[in-house]
Each structure stands twice: as structure tokens, then as C-alpha cells.
VMD Tcl script that draws the C-alpha trace (Angstrom):
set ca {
  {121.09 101.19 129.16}
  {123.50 103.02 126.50}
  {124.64 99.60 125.26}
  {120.97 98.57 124.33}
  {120.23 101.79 122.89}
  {123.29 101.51 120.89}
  {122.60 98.06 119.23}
  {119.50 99.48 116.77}
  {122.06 101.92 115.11}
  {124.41 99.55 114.94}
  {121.79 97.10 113.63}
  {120.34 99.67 111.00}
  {124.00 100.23 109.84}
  {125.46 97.00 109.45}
  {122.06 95.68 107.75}
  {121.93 98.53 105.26}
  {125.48 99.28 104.74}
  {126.34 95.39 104.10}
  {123.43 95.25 102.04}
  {124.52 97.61 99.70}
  {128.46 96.21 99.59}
  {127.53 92.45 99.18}
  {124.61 93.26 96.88}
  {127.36 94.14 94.66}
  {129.54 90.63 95.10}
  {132.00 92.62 97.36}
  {132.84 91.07 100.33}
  {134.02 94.82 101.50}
  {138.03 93.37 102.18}
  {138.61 93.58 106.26}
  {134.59 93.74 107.05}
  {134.11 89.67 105.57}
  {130.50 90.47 104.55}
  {128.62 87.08 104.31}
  {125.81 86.09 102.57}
  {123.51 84.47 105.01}
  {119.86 82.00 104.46}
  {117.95 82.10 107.27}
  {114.92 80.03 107.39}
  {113.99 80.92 103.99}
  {114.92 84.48 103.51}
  {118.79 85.56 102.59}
  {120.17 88.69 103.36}
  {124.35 89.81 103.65}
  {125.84 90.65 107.36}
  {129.09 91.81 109.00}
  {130.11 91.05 112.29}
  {132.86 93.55 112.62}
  {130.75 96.21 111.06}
  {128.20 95.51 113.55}
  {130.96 95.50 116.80}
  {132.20 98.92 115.18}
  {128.54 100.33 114.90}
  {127.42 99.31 117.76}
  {130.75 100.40 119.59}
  {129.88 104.10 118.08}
  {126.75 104.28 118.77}
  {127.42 103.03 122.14}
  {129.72 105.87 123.16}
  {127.65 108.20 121.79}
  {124.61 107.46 123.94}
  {126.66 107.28 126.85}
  {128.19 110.88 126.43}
  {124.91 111.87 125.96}
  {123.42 110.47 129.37}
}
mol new
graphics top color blue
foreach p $ca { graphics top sphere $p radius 0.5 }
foreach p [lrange $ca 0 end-1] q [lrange $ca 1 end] { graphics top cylinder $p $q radius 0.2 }
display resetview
């Protein structure tokens, strides 16, 4: 149940954080931030950022359980 809990935070970081780096035509080095179109909307995403965030956030709901 930890792992589920953990994958909005690491959602809400890797959305906003990515955002913010790609927005500015980074592609933030070791965390390959992508630009991504999805069925009409476009929007930048990290899969390491996300496996790191959700990783976190993970361990932190489990200690807390």
C-alpha cells in the first residue's frame, strides 16, 4: 500500500519539477527531460526523476506505517 501512496508525490514532483526545467529548453543533464504530445496536449517528463520520487516517497510512507 506504501508503493501506491508513494506514486502521487512522485507524480506531483516529476510533473512540476520537469515542468519548470524543460520549460526553460534544459533537458536537466542526467534526468533526460523529454518533451512529450499526447493526444493533443504537450507537457515535459522524466523517468528517472519519477523512479527517484517515487522511490522517496515510497520509503517514507513505509517508515511511517
Amino acid at each position: 500500500m506504501a508503493f501506491l501512496k508513494g506514486l502521487i508525490p512522485g507524480f506531483l514532483l516529476t510533473f512540476v519539477v520537469a515542468g519548470i526545467i524543460g520549460s526553460n529548453r534544459s533537458n536537466g543533464g542526467w534526468l533526460s527531460i523529454e518533451h512529450i504530445y499526447y493526444q493533443g496536449h504537450d507537457f515535459y517528463w522524466s523517468w528517472p526523476l519519477f523512479l527517484i520520487g517515487t522511490g522517496i516517497s515510497w520509503a517514507i510512507f513505509a517508515m511511517m506505517e
